[in-house]
N, C-alpha and C positions, 0 to 999 in steps of 0.2 A: 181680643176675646177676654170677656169680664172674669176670673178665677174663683168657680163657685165650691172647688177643691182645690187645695196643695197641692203640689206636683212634684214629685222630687225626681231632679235632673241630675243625680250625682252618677247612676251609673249609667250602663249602655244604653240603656231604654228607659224613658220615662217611668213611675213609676207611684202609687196614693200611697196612703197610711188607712189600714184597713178601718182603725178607728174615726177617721176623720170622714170616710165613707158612709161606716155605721150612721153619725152622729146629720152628717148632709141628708140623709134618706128620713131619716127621724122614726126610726127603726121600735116597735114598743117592746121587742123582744130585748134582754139583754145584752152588751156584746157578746160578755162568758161562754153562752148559749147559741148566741148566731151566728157568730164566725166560724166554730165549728159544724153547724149546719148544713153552710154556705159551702163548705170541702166536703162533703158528703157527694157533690153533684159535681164529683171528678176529676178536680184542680189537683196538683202536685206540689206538693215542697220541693221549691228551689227552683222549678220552673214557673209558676204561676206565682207562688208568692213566696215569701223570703221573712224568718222569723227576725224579729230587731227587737231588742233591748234599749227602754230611756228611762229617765227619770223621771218621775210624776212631775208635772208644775203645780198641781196642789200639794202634796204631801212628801216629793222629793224622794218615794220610793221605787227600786227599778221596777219598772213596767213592759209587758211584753206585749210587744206590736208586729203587724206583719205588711211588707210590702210588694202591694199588690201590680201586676202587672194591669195593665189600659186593658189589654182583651178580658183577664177577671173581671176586673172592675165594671166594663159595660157587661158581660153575661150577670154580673149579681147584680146590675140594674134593672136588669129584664127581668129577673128573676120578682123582685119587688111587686109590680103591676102598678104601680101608682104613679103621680107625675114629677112625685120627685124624682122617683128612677126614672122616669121620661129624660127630665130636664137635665139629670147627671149624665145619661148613656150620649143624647145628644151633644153633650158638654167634649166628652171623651172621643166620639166621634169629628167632633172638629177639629179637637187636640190631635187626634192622627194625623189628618190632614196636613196641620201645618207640618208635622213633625217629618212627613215626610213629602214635602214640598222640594223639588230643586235644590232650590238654596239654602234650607236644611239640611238636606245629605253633605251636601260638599261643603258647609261649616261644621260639622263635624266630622267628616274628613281631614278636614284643614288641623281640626283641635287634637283629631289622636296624632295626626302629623308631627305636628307641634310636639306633644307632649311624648312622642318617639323619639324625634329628635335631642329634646331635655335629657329624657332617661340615656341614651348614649351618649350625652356629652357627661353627665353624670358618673355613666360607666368607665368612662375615657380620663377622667379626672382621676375617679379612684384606681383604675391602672395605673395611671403617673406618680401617683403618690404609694401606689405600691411597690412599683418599680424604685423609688427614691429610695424607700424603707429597705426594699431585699437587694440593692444595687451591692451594697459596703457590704450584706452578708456573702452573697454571690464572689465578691469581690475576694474575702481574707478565705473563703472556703478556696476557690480556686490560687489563692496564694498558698494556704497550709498543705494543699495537694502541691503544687510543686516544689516548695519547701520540702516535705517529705522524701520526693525524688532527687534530691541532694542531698549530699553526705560532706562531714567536715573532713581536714585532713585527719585528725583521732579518728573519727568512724569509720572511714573509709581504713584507715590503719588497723583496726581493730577486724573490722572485714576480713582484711588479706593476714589475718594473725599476725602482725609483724608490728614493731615498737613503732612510735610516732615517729621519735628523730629520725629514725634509718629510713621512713615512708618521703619524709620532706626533703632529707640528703640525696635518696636517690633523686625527687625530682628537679630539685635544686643542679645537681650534676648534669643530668639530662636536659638542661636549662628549658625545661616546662614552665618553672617558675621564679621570681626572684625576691628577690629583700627589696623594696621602697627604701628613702629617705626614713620613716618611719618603727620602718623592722617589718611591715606588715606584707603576708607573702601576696604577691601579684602573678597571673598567667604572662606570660610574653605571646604575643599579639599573634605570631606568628606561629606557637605551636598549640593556638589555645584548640582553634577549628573543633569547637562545639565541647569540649573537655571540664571547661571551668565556666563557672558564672560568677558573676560577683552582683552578688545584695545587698540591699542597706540591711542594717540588722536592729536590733533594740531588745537590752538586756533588761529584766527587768528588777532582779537582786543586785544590781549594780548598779543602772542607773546608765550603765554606756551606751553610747548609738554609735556608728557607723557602718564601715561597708565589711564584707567577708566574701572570702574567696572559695567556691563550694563546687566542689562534683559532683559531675553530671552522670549520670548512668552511663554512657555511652564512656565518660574519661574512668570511671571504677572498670570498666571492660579493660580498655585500655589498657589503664597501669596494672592490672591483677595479670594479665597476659604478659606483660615484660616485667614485673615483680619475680612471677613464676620462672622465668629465663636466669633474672640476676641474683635475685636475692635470696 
């Protein structure tokens, strides 16, 4: 079929440029004048036709067009009485046809398909790279919440009001914990049963890294309950 109008195939439906209609009909009225005319006899914005913004190709100034739906566009050919509305309305009437031929439907079926499936792998991408991003925040948020639910032995000493040495002597006696190689205090395996944990740590006015030995809520119960007994 010979294209005696443009056809713009970008959105859901088919669709002219009300100016390129004007100009095929060879209209003596002005557009200014005729396109508003033309909506006098019913038509809706946004259902029927669609206002668009271009640049002029003569003078490069924005220009304001509208595009028209196949069913406008043949009702303003009839509208005309002459054979060029004949030739256009029959024109647009054929375009139907194809457009909704068999194998027309189900190519664009196929194309929002398609273009479904893009947008969810697209979606899908940007979850994964979202997830990347909030993974490490996720991650040191749920470390600084259990970090908080530990306490040093100072803190925890300071807790049960009692001096630091006398907090570490009792546990030390109690063989809860011991001296390393090191000097650095360890649980003994045996009476840790959920009491203590041990973290990598990282000072940062210092510059030191390694492990620390920390209470657990459960060992603050604990030693505050036989602190209150001994100490």
């Amino acid at each position: 079929m010979n294209e005696l109008i443009k056809v713009n195939y970008d959105s859901e439906r088919p669709t002219v440029s009300a100016r390129d209609l004007h100009e095929f009909l060879e209209v003596a009225t002005d557009y200014r004048h005729w396109f508003p005319r033309m909506c006098e006899y019913g038509f809706t914005e946004s259902i029927d036709y669609t206002p668009v913004i271009f640049d002029h190709p003569k003078n490069g100034q924005p220009t304001k067009d509208y595009q028209l739906t196949i069913e406008m566009a043949k009702e303003i050919c009839m509208l005309q009485r002459n054979e060029k509305g004949r030739q256009a309305r029959q024109y647009f009437i054929n375009l139907e046809k194809a457009w909704n031929t068999p194998e027309m439907v189900m190519s664009r079926a196929l194309k929002m398909a398609e273009n479904t499936i893009r947008s969810l792998k697209l979606t899908n991408s940007q979850l994964t790279v979202d997830n990347q991003i909030m993974q490490p925040k996720a991650d040191y948020f749920d470390e600084l919440v259990d970090r908080n639910l530990l306490t040093s032995f100072r803190e925890t000493a300071k807790q049960f009001n009692i001096k630091e040495k006398e907090f570490i002597a009792f546990l030390l006696e109690k063989k809860y914990i011991y001296r390393d190689k090191k000097g650095k205090l360890m649980p003994y395996a045996d009476k840790n049963k959920g009491l203590f944990e041990i973290k990598e740590t990282f000072n940062e006015k210092t510059q030191w890294s390694g492990t620390q030995t920390l209470i657990t809520p459960k060992g603050r119960e604990t030693f505050r309950l036989l602190c209150m007994k001994v100490l």
